[in-house]
KEKE-825546 format. One record per residue (C-alpha): x, z, y. Coordinates in steps of 0.02 Angstrom, whole numbers, padded with zeros to 5 digits, always signed. Layout:
! residues N
XZY
...
! end
This chain:
! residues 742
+00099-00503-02906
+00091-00306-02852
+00137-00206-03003
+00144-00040-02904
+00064+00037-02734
+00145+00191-02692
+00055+00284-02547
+00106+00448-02471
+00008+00444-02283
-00147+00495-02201
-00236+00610-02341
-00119+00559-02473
-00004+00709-02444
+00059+00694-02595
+00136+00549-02688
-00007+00444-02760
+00028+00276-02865
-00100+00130-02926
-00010+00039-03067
-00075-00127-03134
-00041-00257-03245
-00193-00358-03197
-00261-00486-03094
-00407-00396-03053
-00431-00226-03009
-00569-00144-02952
-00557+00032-02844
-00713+00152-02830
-00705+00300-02715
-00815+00393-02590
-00820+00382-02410
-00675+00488-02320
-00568+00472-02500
-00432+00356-02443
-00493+00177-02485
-00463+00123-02296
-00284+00177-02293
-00251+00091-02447
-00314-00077-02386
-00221-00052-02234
-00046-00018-02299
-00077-00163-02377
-00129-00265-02245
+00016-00211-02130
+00153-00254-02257
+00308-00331-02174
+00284-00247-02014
+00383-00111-01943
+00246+00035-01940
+00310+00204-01939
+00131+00264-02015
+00156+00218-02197
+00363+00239-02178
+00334+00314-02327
+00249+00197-02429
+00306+00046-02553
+00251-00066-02667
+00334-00162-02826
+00315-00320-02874
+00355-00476-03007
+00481-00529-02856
+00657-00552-02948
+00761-00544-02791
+00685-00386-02737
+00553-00278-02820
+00493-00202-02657
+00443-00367-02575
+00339-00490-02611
+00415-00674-02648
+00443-00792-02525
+00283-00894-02604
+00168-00727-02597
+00042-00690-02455
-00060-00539-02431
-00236-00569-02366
-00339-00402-02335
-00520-00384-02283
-00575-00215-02194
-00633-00143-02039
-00487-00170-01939
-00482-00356-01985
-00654-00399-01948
-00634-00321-01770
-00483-00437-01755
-00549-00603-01814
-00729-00567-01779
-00720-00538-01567
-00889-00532-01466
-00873-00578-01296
-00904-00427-01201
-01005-00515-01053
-01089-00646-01160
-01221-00555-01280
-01218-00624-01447
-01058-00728-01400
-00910-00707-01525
-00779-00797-01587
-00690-00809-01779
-00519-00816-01846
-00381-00685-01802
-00320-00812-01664
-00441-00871-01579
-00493-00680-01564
-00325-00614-01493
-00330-00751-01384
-00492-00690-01323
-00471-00532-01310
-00308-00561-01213
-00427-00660-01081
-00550-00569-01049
-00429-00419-01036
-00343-00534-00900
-00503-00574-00846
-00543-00396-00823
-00387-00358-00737
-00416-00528-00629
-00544-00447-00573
-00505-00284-00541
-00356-00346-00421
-00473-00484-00342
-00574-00305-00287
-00428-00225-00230
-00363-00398-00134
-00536-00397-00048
-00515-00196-00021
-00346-00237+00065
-00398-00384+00150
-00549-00287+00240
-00435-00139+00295
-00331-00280+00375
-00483-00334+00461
-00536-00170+00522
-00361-00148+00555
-00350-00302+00672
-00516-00242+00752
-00456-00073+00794
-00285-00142+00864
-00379-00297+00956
-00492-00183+01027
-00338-00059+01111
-00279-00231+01142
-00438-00274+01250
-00442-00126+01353
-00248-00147+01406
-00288-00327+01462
-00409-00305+01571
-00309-00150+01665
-00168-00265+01669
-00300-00402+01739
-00306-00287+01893
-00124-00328+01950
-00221-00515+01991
-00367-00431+02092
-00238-00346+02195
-00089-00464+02246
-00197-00619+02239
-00339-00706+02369
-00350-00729+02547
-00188-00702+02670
-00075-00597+02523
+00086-00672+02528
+00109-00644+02336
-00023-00740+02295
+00120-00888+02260
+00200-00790+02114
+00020-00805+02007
+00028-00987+01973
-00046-01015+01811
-00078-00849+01795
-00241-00829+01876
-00344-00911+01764
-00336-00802+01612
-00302-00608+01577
-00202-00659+01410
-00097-00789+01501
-00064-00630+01644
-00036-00498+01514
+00102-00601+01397
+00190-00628+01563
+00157-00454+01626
+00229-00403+01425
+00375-00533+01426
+00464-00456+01583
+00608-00331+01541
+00603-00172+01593
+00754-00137+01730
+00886-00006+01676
+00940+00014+01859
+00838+00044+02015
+00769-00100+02097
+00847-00148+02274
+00666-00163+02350
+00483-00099+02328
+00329-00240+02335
+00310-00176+02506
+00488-00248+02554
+00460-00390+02453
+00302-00422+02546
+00374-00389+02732
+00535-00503+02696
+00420-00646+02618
+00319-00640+02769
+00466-00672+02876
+00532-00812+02775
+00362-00890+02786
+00335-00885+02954
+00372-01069+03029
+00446-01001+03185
+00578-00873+03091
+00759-00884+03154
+00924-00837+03102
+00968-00667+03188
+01130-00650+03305
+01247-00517+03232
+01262-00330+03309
+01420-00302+03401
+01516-00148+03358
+01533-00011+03483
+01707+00017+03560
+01789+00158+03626
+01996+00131+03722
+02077+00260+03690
+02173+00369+03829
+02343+00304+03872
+02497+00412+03808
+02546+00474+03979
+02358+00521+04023
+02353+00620+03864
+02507+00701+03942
+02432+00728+04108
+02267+00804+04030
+02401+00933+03916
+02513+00964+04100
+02519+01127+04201
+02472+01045+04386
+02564+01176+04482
+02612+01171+04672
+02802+01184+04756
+02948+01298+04727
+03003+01270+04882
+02890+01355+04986
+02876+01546+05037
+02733+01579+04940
+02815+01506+04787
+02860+01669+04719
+02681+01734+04753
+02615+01594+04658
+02705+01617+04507
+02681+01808+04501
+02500+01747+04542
+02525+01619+04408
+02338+01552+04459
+02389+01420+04583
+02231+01335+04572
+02150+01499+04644
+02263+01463+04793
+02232+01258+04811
+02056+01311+04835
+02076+01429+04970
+02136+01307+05096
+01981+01211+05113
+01911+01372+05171
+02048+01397+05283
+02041+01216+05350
+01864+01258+05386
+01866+01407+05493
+01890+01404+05665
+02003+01552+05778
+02014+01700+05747
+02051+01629+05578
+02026+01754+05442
+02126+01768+05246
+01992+01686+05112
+02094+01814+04998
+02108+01952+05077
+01997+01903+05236
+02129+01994+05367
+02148+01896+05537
+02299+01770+05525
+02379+01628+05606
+02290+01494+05524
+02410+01361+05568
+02545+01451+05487
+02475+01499+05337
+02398+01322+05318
+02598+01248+05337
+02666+01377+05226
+02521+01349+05100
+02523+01178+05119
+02706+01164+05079
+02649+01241+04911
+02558+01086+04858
+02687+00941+04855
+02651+00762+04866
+02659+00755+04678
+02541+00890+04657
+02418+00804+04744
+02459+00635+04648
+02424+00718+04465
+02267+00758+04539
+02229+00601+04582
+02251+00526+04413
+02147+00639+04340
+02019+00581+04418
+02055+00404+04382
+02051+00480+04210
+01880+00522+04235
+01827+00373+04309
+01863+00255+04179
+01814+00372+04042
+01631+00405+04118
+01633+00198+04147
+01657+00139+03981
+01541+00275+03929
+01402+00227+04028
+01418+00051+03939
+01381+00105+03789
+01203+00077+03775
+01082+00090+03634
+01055-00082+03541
+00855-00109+03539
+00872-00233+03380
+00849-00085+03269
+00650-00064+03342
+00599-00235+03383
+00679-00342+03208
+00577-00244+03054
+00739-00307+02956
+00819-00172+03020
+00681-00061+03020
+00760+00057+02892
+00913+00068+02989
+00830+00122+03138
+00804+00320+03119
+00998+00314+03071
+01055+00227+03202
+00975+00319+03346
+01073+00482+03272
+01226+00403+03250
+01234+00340+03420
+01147+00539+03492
+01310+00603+03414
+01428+00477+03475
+01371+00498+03659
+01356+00671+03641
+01538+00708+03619
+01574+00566+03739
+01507+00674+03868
+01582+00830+03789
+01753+00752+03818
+01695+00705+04001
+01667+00864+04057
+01809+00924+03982
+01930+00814+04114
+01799+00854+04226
+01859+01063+04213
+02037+00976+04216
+02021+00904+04382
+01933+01066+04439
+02078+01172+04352
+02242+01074+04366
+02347+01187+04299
+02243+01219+04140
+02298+01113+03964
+02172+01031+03904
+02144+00889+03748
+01993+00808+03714
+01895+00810+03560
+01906+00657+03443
+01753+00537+03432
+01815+00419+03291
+01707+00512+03159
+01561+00473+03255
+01611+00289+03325
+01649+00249+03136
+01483+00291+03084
+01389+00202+03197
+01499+00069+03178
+01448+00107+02982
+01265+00092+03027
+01274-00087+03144
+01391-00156+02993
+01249-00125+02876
+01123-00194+02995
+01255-00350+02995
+01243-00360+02814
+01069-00373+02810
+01060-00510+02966
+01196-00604+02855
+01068-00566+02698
+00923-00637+02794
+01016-00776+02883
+01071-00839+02707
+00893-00834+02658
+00844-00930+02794
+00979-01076+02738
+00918-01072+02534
+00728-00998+02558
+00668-01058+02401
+00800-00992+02304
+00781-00840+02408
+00582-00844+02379
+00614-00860+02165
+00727-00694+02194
+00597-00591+02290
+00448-00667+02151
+00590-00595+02000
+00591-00433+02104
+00408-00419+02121
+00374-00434+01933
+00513-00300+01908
+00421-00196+02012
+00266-00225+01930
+00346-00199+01769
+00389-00025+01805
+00221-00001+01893
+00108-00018+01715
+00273+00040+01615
+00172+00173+01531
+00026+00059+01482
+00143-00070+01419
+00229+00036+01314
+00086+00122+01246
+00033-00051+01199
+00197-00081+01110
+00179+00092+01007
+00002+00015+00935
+00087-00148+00921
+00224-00070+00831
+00095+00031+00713
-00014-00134+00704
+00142-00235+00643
+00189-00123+00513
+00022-00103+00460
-00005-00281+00426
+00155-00301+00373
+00105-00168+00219
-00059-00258+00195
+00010-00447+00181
+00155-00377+00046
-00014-00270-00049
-00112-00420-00028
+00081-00544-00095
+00109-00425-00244
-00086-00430-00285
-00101-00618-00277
+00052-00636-00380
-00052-00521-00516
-00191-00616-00499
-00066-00769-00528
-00004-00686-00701
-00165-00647-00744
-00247-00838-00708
-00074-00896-00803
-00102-00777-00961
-00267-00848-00967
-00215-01029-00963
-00084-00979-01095
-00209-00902-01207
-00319-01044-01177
-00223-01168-01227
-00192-01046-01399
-00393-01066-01438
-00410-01154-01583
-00543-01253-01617
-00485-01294-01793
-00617-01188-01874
-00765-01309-01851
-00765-01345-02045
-00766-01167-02081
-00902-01161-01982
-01002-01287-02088
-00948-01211-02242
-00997-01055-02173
-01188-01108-02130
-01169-01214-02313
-01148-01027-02403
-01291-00973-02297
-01401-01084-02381
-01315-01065-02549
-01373-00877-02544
-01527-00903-02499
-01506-00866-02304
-01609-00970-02189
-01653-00878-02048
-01497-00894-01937
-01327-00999-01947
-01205-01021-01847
-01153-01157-01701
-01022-01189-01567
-01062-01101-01402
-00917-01173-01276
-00819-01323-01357
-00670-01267-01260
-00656-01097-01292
-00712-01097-01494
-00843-00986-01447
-00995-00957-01591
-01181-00921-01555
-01311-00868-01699
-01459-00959-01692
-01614-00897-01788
-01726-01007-01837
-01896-00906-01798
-01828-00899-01596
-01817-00989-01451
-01673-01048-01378
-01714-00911-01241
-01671-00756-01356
-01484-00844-01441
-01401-00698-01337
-01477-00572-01443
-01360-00443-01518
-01271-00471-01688
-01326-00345-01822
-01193-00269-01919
-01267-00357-02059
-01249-00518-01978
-01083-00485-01922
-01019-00415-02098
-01102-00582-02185
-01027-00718-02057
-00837-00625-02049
-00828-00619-02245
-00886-00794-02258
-00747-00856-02139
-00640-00691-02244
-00676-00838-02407
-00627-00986-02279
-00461-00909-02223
-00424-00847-02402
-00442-01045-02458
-00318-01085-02323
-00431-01151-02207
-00388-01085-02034
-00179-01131-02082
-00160-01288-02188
+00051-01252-02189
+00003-01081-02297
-00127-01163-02410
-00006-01171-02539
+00051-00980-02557
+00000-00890-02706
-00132-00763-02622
-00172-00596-02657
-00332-00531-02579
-00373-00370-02545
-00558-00331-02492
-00604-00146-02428
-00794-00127-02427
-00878-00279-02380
-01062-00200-02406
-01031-00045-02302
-01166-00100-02177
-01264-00209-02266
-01468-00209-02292
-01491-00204-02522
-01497-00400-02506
-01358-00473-02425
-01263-00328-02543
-01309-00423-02676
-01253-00590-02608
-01096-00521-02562
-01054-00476-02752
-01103-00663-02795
-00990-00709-02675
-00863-00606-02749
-00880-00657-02929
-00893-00823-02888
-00761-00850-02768
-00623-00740-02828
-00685-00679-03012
-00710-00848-03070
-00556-00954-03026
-00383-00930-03023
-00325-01069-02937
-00310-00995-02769
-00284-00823-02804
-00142-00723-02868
-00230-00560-02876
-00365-00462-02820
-00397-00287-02769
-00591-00259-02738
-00623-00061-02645
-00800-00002-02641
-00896+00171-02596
-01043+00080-02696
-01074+00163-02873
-01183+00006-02915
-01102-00136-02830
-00935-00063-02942
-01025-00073-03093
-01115-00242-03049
-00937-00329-03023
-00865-00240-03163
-01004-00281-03271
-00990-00461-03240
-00787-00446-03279
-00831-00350-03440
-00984-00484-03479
-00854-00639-03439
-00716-00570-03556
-00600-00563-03410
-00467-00433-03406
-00466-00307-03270
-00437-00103-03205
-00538-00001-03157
-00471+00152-03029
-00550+00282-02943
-00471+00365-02786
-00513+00573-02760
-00491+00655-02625
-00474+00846-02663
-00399+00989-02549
-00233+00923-02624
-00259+00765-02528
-00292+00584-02592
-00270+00532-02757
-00283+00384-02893
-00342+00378-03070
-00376+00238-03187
-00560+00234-03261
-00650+00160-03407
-00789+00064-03378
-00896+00203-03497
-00837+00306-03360
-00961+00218-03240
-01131+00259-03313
-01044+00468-03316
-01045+00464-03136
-01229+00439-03094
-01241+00568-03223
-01135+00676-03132
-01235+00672-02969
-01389+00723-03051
-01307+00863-03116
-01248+00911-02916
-01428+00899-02861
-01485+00997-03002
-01370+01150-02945
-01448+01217-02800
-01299+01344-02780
-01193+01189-02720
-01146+01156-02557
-01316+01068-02473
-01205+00925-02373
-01142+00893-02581
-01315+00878-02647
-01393+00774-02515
-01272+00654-02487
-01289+00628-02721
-01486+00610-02664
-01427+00479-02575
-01307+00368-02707
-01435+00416-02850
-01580+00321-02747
-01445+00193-02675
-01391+00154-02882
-01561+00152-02940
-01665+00069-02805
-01539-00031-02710
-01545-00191-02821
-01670-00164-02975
-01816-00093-02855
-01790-00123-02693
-01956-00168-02650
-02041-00029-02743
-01908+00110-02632
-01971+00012-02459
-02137+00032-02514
-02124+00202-02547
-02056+00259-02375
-02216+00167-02306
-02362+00241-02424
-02460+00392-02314
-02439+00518-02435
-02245+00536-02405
-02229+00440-02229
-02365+00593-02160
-02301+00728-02246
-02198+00830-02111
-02091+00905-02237
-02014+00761-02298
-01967+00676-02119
-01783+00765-02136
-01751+00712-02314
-01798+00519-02248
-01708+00535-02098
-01564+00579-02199
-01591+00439-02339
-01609+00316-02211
-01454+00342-02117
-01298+00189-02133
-01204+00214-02296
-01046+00283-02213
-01124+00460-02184
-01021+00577-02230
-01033+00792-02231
-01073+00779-02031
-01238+00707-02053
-01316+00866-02149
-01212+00981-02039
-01273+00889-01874
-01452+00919-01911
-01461+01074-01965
-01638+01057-02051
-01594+01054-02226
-01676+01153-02363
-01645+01121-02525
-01834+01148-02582
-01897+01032-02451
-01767+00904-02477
-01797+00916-02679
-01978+00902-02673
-01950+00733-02557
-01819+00682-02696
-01939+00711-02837
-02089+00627-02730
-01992+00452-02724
-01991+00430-02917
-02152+00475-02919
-02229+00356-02784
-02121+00226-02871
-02171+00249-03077
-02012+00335-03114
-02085+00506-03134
-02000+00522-03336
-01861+00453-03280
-01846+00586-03138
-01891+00714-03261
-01769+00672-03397
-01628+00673-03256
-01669+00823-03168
-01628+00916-03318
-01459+00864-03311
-01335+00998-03293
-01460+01128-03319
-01486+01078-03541
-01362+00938-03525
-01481+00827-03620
-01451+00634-03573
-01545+00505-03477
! end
């Protein structure tokens, strides 16, 4: 049992303490005052919550004062746990489900369910850009095939020799344009062009082609030693002879040799052919003569054997016509045609260079060298060879020689659409990663979707459907108290999900919305069931002490009073389930009904009030005299017109509330309805007001700004009136002001 509730949170900002010694206790106090917080603390005792830190309680517990015993159970009605046991399904209208649970269960579903869906939106989100992706990218893709397409169009058909590298390939652009995209792109530059390709593939296909004879190399003999001597000698004539001396201070004795054929010539009188004086031609011809020897006239002779043989194995050298008429050698051509210019050219250079040595004896003379020419057109014919040798070999393995030119042709035409292709592998590239970025959104969104389809087959499997009795005792109560137009039935046998059926409806309307009436009668109902030990048979056997915060808060005058039967009769008038009970209530009446009943019975009980001042929250013990002084007190607020006007309507309201609520209910409904107060215009405000839920509070008045205390007094006095309460209105309105008594 709780002996003590200390409380310092929320608006108790300072210490505040209930002590009791009691089973029952019963706690009045206005909306706003701290009831609430008091139920809660309660409620949340032996959990770690840092918002009542500061709070304790004492109890009978030996072992430990501030806990309760191991056999001890707290069980607390309010708010909070109505919105935990009593869930409605937030897609299903007038679906809900009962016990604490089954609801967290619930809610924990169709949260998942929620979040199921919100990722099944964003899958579908993802998996359309992925689409429109692969459209865009197919698209490119489309446009890049049929260019490619064209490389068919142009090597294929009719006489084209390539036509025999497109097998398989002709058929179908993809087919081309993986091929085309599956050749590697050459690092090094390729040996021929498709035109070469083409030229040597028409060769090798022509039936009659031939191996080619190879190209002879040009030679040139060299001069022997001693006619490279000869062509370096001074040819000179005799020393000997009398004109010896005159040659040599001549030193041009080839001036002289030439003179005697003009002196051979002439007939008498003889003249000089130097100095053209009249001479004895005979003599002068011996004594000249005698000048040039026998071996003068032998050098001379080799010279022009010199010449001979040089000018003969020049003129065969001819050009080789190979180089025009075989279009292997076609390149070659152009080269080899200067090459041999050169060659020939200082071939004849050199010839008339022994030429001026035969004419000039006595002159040195070497020729130029030719092997820088004769080794490159020797060069040029060794290439050609190369190329006959290339071809030849071709000729003996063709179709290995045919699969080499089709590799070099797809080279070539790899290089030819190199900057398509590789614009095509950029959007690839992009596409790839793309994707790539969708299908791991798309993996981690599934895998949510996964943990959200497994929370809610955990949680499933966590609905209990062990409430069906409460249920029945539930719609048993109904009846009890008198309540036959709705009770309550199973909705989804799986799920433990409730439906209310009213009795006056069709099975059409069973999704109509709960009141808060209906929902405050059903969840304290199953409150009773859980409090027997229904929903938990393993706890049925703890002492219980029950805690119930306001159970009338939004209840019509009826069920208020069926509540407080329930009370009495459930928790007031056994103690073989219950331990102790705490009972909070903003209800003047329904406190003084239930205490009433305790006083009437014998029973032992406190009575406390909680106050909330500017101080903060407080608590008080009360007598039950102390009951009948508070409905004084409010007529003494509304009787002070100086008071604040929030103040004295919201005591309009609990003086009507205590004396209509239960004794004349009828006679307050019927009041509101009669044409002499419904018409009256200046009363609409003060009914508005009256009319509103019982947890109004100061914002009401403030929010509507219409009230005047005249207006609102003259509506106040006008109920009593309509009803047959005028004396007592007029004995109670003098209350504060003569302080006589009701």
């Amino acid at each position: 049992m709780i002996r003590k509730v200390n409380l310092k949170c929320a608006s108790y900002k300072e210490l505040a303490t209930l002590e009791t010694d009691k089973k029952i206790n019963l706690i009045y106090g206005l909306n706003g005052s701290g009831k609430s917080t008091f139920s809660e603390y309660l409620r949340k005792i032996g959990y770690a919550d840092e918002k009542f830190a500061n709070c304790s309680i004492e109890t009978d517990n030996v072992e430990n004062k501030s806990e309760l015993s191991l056999d001890e159970k707290i069980l607390v009605y309010n708010q909070k746990w109505v919105k935990e046991a009593f869930y409605e399904n937030p897609t299903l209208k007038g679906i809900f489900s009962l016990s604490k649970g089954n609801a967290d269960a619930k809610k924990k579903i169709d949260l998942a369910n929620q979040e199921k869906e919100k990722l099944e939106k964003l899958k579908t989100e993802n998996e359309e850009n992925k689409e429109k992706s692969q459209k865009s990218f197919e698209s490119k893709k489309l446009k890049i095939v049929d260019s490619i397409w064209k490389i068919k169009t142009d090597y294929t058909g009719g006489e084209r020799v390539t036509d025999q590298f497109f097998k398989g390939l002709k058929s179908n652009r993809e087919t081309l344009f993986n091929h085309v995209l599956g050749i590697s792109k050459s690092t090094t530059p390729l040996l021929k062009t498709i035109e070469d390709i083409k030229e040597e593939l028409q060769v090798l296909l022509d039936k009659n082609a031939t191996k080619i004879e190879n190209l002879s190399n040009v030679q040139i003999k060299n001069l022997a030693e001693d006619e490279i001597i000869l062509l370096k000698k001074e040819i000179t004539g005799s020393k000997n002879s009398t004109f010896s001396t005159l040659l040599d201070n001549l030193q041009n004795s080839d001036w002289v040799n030439s003179g005697l054929k003009y002196i051979e010539k002439q007939t008498k009188p003889a003249h000089c052919p130097f100095c053209q004086q009249k001479i004895d031609k005979q003599h002068l011809l011996d004594e000249l003569k005698s000048c040039f020897d026998k071996s003068y006239e032998q050098d001379k002779l080799k010279l022009q054997h010199i010449y001979d043989n040089y000018k003969r194995q020049m003129d065969s050298i001819s050009i080789d016509a190979s180089f025009k008429q075989n279009n292997l050698l076609n390149d070659l051509s152009s080269k080899y045609e200067s090459a041999f210019e050169k060659l020939k050219s200082s071939l004849n250079r050199n010839l008339d260079i022994i030429k001026e040595k035969i004419s000039t004896p006595s002159k040195q003379i070497t020729l130029n060298p030719v092997i820088t020419e004769l080794t490159l057109l020797n060069e040029i014919i060794k290439s050609a060879n190369d190329k006959i040798n290339d071809f030849n070999a071709k000729i003996d393995q063709k179709d290995l020689t045919i699969k080499e030119l089709e590799k070099l042709f797809w080279e070539n035409i790899r290089l030819q659409y190199d900057v398509i292709i590789t614009n095509y592998q950029a959007e690839k590239s992009l596409f790839d990663k793309e994707k790539k970025d969708f299908d791991s959104e798309i993996s981690i969104i599934e895998e949510g979707i996964k943990k959200q389809d497994d929370i809610i087959a955990e949680q499933s499997k966590l609905v209990s459907t062990n409430i069906d009795k409460a249920v029945i005792s539930i719609n048993n109560r109904l009846i009890e108290l008198g309540i036959d137009s709705f009770k309550i039935e199973k909705y989804d046998e799986d799920k433990a999900e409730y439906k209310l059926v009213r009795s006056e409806e069709s099975e059409d309307n069973i999704f109509e919305s709960l009141s808060e009436g209906e929902k405050m009668i059903i969840s304290f109902l199953y409150f009773i069931e859980e409090c027997r030990g229904k929903d938990d048979s393993k706890t049925a056997d703890k002492k219980k002490i029950v805690v119930i915060d306001d159970p009338i808060s939004s209840l019509s005058h009826i069920y208020v009073f069926n509540i407080g039967t329930l009370i009495k009769s459930e928790f007031f008038g056994s103690s073989k389930f219950y331990e102790q009970i705490f009972v909070l209530t903003h209800n003047l009446y329904f406190f003084y009904e239930l205490a009433k009943s305790l006083y009437r019975d014998k029973k032992e009980f406190n009575l406390f009030r909680i106050i909330k001042s500017t101080r903060g929250s407080s608590i008080t013990t009360m007598k039950y005299s102390d009951i009948q002084n508070d409905y004084q007190m409010y007529w003494s607020i509304v009787n002070n017109k100086d008071n604040q006007p929030a103040l004295i309507a919201n005591c309009m309201r609990n003086i009507i509330e205590y004396f209509f609520g239960f004794i004349e209910n009828n006679k307050l409904s019927k009041v509101f309805q009669k044409k002499e107060f419904k018409d009256n215009i200046n009363y609409q405000a003060f009914y508005r007001y009256i009319n509103r839920e019982s947890h109004s509070d100061n914002v009401n008045i403030y929010d509507m700004k219409e009230f005047d205390y005249d207006s609102f007094q003259e509506a106040f006095r006008k109920v009593f009136t309509l009803a047959g309460y005028e004396e007592h209105y007029n004995k109670m309105s003098k209350i504060g002001i003569n302080d006589q008594n009701c």
